[in-house]
C-alpha positions as CSV (number, residue, x, y, z in Angstrom):
1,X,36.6,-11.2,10.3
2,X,32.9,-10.9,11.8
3,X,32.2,-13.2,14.3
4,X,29.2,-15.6,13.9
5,X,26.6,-13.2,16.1
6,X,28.0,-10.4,14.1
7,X,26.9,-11.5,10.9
8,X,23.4,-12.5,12.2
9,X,22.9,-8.7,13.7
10,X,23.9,-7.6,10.2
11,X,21.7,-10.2,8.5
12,X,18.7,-9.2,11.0
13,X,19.0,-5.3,10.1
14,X,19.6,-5.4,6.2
15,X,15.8,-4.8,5.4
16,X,15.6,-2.1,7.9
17,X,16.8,0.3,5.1
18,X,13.6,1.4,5.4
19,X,12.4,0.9,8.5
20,X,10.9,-2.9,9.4
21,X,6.8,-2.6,9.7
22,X,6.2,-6.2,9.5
23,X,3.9,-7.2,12.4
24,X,6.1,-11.0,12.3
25,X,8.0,-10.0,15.4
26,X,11.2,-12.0,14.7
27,X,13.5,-10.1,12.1
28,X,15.2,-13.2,11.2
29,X,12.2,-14.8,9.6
30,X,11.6,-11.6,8.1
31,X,14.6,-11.3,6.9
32,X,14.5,-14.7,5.2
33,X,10.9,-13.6,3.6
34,X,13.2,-11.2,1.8
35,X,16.1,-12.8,1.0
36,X,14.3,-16.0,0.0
37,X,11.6,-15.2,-2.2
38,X,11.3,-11.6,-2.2
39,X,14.4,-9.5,-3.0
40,X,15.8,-12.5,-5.6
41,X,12.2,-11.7,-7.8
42,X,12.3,-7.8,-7.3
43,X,12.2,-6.3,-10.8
44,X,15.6,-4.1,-10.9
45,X,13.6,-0.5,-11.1
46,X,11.6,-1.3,-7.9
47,X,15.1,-2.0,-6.3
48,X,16.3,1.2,-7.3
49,X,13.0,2.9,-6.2
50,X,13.1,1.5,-2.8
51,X,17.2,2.5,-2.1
52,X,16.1,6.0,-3.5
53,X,13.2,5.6,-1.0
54,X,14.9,4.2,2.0
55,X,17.4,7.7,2.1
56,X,14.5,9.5,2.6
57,X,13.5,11.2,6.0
58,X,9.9,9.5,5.4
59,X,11.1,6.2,4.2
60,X,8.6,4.5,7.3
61,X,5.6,5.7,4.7
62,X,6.8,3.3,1.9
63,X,5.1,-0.3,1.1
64,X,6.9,-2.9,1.7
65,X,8.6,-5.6,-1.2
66,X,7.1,-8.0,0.5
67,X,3.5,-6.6,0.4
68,X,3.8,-5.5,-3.3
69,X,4.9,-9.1,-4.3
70,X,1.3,-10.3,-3.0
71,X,-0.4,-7.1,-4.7
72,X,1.4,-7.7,-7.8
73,X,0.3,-11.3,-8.3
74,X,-2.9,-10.2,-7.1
75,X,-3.5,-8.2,-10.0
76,X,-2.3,-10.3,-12.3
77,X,-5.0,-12.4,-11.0
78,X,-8.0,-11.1,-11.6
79,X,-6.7,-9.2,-14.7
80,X,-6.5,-5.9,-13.4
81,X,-6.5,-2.7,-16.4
82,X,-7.8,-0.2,-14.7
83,X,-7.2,0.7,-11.3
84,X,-6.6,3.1,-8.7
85,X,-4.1,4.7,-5.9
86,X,-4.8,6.6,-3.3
87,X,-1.7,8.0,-1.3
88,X,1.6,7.6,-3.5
89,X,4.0,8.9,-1.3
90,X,7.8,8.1,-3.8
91,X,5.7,5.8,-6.4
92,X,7.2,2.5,-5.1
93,X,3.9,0.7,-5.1
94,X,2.6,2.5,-8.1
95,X,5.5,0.9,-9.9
96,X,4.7,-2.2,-9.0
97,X,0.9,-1.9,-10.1
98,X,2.2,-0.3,-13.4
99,X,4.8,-3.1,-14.1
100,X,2.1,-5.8,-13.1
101,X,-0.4,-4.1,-15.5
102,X,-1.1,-4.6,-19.4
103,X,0.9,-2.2,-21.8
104,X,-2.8,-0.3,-21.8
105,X,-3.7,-0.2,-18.6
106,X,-4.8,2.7,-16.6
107,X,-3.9,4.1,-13.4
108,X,-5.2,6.9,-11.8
109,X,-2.8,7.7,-8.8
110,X,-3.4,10.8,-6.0
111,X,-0.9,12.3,-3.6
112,X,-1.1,15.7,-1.8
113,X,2.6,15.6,-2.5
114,X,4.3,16.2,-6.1
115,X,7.4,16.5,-4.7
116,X,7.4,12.9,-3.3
117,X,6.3,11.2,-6.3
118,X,8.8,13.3,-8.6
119,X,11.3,11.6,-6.7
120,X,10.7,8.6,-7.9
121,X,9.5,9.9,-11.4
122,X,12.8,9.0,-13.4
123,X,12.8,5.4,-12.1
124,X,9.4,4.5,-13.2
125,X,9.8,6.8,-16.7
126,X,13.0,4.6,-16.8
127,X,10.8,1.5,-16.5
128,X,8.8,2.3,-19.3
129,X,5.7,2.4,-17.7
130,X,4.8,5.6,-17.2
131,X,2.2,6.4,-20.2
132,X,0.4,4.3,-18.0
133,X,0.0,6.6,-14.8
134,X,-1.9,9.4,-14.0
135,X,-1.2,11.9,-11.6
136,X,-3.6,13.8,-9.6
137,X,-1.9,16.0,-7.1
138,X,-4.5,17.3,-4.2
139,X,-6.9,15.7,-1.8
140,X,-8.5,12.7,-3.2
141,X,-12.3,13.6,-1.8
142,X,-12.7,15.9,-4.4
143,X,-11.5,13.9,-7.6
144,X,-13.8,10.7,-6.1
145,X,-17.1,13.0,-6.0
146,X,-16.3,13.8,-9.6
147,X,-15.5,10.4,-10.7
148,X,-18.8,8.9,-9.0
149,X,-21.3,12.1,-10.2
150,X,-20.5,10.3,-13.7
151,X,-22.1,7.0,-13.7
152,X,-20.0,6.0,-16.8
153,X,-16.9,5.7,-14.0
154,X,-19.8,3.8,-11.8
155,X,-18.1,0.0,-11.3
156,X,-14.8,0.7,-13.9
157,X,-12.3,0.2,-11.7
158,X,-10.6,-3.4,-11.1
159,X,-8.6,-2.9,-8.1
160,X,-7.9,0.3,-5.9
161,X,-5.2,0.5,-3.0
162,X,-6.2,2.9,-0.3
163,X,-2.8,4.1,1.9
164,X,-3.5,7.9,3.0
165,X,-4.9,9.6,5.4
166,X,-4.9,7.0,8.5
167,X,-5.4,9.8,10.8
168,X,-8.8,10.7,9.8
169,X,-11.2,7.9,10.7
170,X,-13.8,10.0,8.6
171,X,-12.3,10.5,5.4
172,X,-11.1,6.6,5.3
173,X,-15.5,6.2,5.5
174,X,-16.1,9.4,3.2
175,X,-13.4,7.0,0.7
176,X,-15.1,4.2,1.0
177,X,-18.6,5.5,0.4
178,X,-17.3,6.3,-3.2
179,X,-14.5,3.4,-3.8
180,X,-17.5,1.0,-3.1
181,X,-19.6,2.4,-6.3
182,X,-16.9,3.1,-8.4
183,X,-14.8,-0.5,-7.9
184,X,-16.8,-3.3,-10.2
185,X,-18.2,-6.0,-8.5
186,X,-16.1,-8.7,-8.2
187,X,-13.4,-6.1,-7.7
188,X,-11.3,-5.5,-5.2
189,X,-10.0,-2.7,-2.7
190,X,-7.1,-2.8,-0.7
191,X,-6.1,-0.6,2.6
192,X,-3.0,-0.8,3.9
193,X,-1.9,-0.8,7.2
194,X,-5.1,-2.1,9.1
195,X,-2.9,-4.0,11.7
196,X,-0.8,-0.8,12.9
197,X,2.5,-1.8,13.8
198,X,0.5,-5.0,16.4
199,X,-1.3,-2.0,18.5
200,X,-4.7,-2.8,17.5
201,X,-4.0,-5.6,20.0
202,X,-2.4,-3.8,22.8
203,X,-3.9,-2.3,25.7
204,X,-4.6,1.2,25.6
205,X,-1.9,2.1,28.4
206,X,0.8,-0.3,27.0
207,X,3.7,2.1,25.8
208,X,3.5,2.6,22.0
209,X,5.9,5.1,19.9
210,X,4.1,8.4,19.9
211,X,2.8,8.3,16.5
212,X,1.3,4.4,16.9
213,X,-0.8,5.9,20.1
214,X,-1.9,8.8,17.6
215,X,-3.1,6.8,14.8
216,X,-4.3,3.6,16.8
217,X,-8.1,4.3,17.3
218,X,-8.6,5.5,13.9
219,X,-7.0,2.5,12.6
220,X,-9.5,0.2,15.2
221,X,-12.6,2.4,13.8
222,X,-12.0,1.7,10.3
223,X,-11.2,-1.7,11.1
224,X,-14.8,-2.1,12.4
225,X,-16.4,-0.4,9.5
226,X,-14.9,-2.4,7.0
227,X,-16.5,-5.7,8.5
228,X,-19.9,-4.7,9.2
229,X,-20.2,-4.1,5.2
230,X,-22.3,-6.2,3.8
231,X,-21.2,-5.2,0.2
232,X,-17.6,-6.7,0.7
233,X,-15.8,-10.1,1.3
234,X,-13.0,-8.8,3.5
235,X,-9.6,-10.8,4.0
236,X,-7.1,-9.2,6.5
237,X,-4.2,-10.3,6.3
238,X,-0.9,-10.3,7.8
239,X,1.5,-9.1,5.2
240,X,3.9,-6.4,6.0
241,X,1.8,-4.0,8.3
242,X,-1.5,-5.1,7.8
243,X,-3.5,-5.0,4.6
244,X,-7.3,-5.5,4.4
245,X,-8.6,-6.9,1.0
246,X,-12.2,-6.0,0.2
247,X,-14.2,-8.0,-2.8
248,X,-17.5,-6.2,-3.7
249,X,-20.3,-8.5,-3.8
250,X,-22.9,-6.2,-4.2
C-alpha cells in the first residue's frame, strides 16, 4: 500500500506525461489546475491526442490542456470562424480550435512537418472536424506574403495562434508585419510561450537547461516588440508557459 508521501509524488508527476511547462513553480497547484477543472472538461479526442502526444520524443513542443481550455473559450468568445495556426506540431491545439469552432469554420493551419501532424490526423478526422482544417505544409513566410498581396484576405481572420519558430527573433517580426494586416480589428493574435520556462527573469549567468539559454533572448526581443505596438492591446499572461494575447486596435 503507498504510503501517504508516495501518493503525493505520484499525484505531483501525473501531468508530466508531457513534460510540465507551467511557469507556477509548485506542481501540486498545478496539478490541481488539472485535475480540478481541466482534465474533468477535456473533450475525449483531445485526451487521446495528448497520450498519443505525450509518447512522443517531442512531447515538450505540445500546448498545454490548461492553456487550450482558455483558448478555447476564448474563441468562443468573440465568435471566432475563421482563423489561423502557425506551428502545429501533433494537431493538439488545432483540435481544440476546430472543436471550439462553428460546423463552417475555417482554419488555415502551417507546420514544416507533415509527419507530426499526420500523427494526430486520425484523432481529429475521428472528431469530426476535420473538413474544417487546412493544411499547409512549408514555411509560413511564404503562404503570409500571398495571403496579404490579396487585399480580399486583408483583416479576415478572427484569431491566429503563433507557436513556431522561437529561435528566430526575425521571422517572429517578419510574422507579425503580416498577422497585423491580415487579423480584423478587434481581432486577436496569440503567441505562445512569451514567458520561457521563468528565464525571461533570470540573470543571464543563472544556470538554465541548454535549450532555455538558446532561445532566451529571442524570446526577450519579441517580448519588447510586441509592446511598443501601438496597433495592439497586449495581455500576457501566465497560463502554461506564457501566452501573449494581442487585440488590434488599429
Amino acid at each position: 500500500m503507498a504510503t501517504n508521501g508516495e501518493e503525493q509524488q505520484s499525484q505531483a508527476g501525473r501531468h508530466q506525461e508531457v513534460e510540465h511547462k507551467s511557469v507556477l513553480q509548485s506542481d501540486a497547484l498545478y496539478q490541481y489546475i488539472l485535475e480540478t477543472s481541466v482534465y474533468p472538461r477535456e473533450p475525449e479526442p483531445m485526451k487521446e491526442l495528448r497520450e498519443l502526444t505525450a509518447k512522443h520524443p517531442w512531447n515538450l513542443m505540445t500546448t498545454s490542456a490548461d492553456e487550450w481550455q482558455f483558448l478555447n473559450m476564448l474563441l468562443k468568445l468573440i465568435n471566432a470562424k475563421n482563423t489561423m495556426e502557425i506551428g502545429v506540431y501533433t494537431g493538439y491545439s488545432l483540435l481544440a480550435t476546430a472543436l471550439a469552432l462553428p460546423d463552417d469554420a475555417k482554419i488555415l493551419a502551417m507546420d514544416i512537418n507533415r509527419e507530426n501532424y499526420e500523427l494526430g490526423l486520425p484523432v481529429i478526422q475521428k472528431a469530426g472536424v476535420a473538413h474544417k482544417i487546412e493544411f499547409k505544409e512549408g514555411p509560413a513566410l511564404p503562404v503570409l506574403d500571398k495571403l496579404v498581396e490579396d487585399e480580399k484576405n486583408h483583416e479576415s481572420y478572427d484569431f491566429i495562434f503563433v507557436d513556431a519558430d522561437k529561435d528566430n527573433y526575425i521571422n517572429y517580426i517578419n510574422y507579425h508585419k503580416r498577422l497585423i494586416d491580415l487579423v480584423k480589428v478587434g481581432g486577436l493574435i496569440g503567441y505562445d510561450n512569451t514567458l520561457w520556462n521563468g528565464s525571461v527573469v533570470a540573470p543571464p549567468d543563472a544556470p538554465m537547461r541548454k535549450y532555455v539559454r538558446y532561445y532566451r533572448d529571442f524570446v526577450l526581443e519579441i517580448n519588447k516588440a510586441l509592446a511598443a505596438d501601438p496597433r495592439i492591446e497586449i495581455c500576457m499572461l501566465p497560463v502554461e508557459d506564457g501566452i501573449t494575447v494581442c487585440r488590434r486596435i488599429q
